[in-house]
Legacy VTK file of the C-alpha trace (Angstrom):
# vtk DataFile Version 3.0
C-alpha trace
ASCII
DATASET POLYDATA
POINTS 186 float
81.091 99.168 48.061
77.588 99.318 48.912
77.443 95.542 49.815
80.191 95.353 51.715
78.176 97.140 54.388
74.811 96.194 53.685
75.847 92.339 54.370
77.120 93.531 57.961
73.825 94.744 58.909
71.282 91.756 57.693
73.235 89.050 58.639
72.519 89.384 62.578
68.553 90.296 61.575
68.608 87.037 59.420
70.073 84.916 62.325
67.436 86.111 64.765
64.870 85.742 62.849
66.048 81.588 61.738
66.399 81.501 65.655
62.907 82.944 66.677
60.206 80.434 67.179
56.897 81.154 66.827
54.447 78.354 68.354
50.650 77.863 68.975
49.315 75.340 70.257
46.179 73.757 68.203
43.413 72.276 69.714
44.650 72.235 73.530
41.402 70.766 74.676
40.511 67.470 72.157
36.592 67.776 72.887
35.249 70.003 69.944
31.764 69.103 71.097
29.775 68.571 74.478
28.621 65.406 73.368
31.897 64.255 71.670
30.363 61.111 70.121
33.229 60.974 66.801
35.444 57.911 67.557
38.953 58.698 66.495
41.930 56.337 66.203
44.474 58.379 67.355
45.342 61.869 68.199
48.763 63.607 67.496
49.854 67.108 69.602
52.764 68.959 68.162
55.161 71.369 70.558
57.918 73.175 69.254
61.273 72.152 68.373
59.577 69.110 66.384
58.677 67.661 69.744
54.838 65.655 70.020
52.676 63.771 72.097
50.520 61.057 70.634
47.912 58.351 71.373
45.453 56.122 70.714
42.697 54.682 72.132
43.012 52.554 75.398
42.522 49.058 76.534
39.045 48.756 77.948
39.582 46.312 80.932
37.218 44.037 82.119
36.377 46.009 85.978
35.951 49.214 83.893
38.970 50.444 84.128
41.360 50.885 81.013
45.225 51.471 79.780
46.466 54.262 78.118
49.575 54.341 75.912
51.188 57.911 74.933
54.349 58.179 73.024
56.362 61.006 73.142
58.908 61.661 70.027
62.020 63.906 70.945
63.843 64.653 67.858
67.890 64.602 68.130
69.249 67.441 70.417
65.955 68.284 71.971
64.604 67.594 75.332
61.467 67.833 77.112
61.486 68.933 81.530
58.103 66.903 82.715
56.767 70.032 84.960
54.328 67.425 86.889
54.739 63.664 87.202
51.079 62.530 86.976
48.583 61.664 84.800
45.377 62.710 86.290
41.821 61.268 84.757
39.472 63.874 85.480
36.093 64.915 84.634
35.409 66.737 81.602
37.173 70.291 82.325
36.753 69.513 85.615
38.145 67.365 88.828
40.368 64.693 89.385
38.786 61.326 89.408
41.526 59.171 89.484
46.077 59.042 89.003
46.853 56.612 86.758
49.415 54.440 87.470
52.699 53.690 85.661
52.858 50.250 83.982
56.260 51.194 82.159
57.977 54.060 80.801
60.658 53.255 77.943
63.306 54.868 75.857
64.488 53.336 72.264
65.735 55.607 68.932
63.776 55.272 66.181
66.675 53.859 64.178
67.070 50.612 67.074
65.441 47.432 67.056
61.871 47.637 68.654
63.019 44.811 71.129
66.073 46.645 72.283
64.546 49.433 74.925
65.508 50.812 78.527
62.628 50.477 80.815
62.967 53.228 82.972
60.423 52.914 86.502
59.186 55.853 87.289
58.345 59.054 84.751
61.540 60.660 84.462
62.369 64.436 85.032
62.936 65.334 81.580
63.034 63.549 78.447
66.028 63.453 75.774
67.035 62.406 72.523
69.589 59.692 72.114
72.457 60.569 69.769
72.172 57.655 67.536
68.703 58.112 65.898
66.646 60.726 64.642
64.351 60.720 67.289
63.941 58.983 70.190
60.699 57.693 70.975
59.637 57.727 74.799
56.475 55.230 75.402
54.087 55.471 78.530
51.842 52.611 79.509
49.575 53.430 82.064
46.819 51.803 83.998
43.387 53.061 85.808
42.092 50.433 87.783
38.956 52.002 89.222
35.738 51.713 86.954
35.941 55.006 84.681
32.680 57.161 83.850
31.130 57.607 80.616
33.236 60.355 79.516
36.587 61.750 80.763
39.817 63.645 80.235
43.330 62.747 80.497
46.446 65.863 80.221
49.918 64.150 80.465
52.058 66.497 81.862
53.099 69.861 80.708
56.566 70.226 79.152
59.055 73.166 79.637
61.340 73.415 76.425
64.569 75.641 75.806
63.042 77.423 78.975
59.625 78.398 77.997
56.229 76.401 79.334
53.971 74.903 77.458
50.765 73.569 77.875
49.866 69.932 77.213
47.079 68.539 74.992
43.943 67.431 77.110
42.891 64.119 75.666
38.892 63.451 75.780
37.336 59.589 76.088
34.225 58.166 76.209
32.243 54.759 76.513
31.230 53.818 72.977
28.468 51.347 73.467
28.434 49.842 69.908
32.353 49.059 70.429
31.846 47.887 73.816
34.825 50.156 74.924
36.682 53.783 76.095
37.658 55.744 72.910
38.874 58.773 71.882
36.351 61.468 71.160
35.947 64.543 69.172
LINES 1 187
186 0 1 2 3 4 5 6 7 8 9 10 11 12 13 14 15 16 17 18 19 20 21 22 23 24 25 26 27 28 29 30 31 32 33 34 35 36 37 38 39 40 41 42 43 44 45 46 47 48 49 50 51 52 53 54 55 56 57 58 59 60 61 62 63 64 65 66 67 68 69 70 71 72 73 74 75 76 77 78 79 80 81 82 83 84 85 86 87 88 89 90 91 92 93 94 95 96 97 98 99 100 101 102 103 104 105 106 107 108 109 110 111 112 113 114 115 116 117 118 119 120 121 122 123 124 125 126 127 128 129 130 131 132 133 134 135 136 137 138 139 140 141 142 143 144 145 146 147 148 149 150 151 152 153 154 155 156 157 158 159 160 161 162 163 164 165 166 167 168 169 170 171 172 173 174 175 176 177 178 179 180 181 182 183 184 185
């Protein structure tokens, strides 16, 4: 008899609990040094809800410029409200130097041929998961024209998900001499 009304009770406590989420964010700012002189291929930012931001590092162009790519994986059901549009480069913790520019913005599941993807032209309001994949990848290219100091930062826009904010990664570069180009730094 006992169980009968023991079940009652823990149930609902179990079902909040599997519905809480608890989330911090790890390493908002990518710079763990002032001088930030480790290269690093790539850099991965999880959110909640299995949501992340990733890159690598950009095309050095030949005025000094460069172009970034960031890919955003939504997994299926989840979506992503862009609270800005732009992608600022500024200086290190500092002011903005220059708005990149968007090359191309595209959707495509994970489970679709890579040439089979909707170019969308301008970064979109929010970002969603297709139905028939896992995950849906969303891929920015952007461009920065103007000739880019030694060492900058890059934070794609924050993201608002099931109604809370959350901040966004800060992404650090720098001019590695020996590679003749931008990089990410640690």
């Amino acid at each position: 008899m006992r169980l009968r009304y023991t079940i009652p009770l823990v149930l609902p406590l179990l079902l909040l609990t599997a519905c809480g989420e608890s989330y911090t964010p790890v390493d908002v700012y990518m710079a763990a040094t002032p001088e930030c002189v480790s290269w690093q291929d790539g850099s991965r930012f999880e959110l909640p809800r299995g949501i992340s931001v990733s890159t690598t590092p950009p095309v050095t162009l030949p005025d000094g410029g460069a172009e970034f790519t960031f890919v955003y994986l939504v997994p299926r059901g989840q979506r992503a409200l862009f609270q800005s549009r732009d992608y600022n480069v500024t200086a290190p913790k500092g002011a903005v130097l220059a708005k990149a520019q968007l090359v191309s913005f595209y959707q495509r599941t994970t489970t679709s041929r890579p040439e089979i993807v909707e170019e969308i032209p301008k970064v979109p309001d929010m970002l969603i998961a297709g139905a028939t994949g896992d995950e849906t990848i969303w891929r920015v290219r952007l461009r920065v024209k103007e000739k880019l100091p030694a060492r900058f930062d890059i934070t794609p826009p924050a993201f608002e998900i099931a109604l809370t904010k959350y901040p966004m990664r800060t992404f650090t570069y720098r001019y590695f001499e020996d590679r003749k180009a931008f990089g990410l730094c640690k």
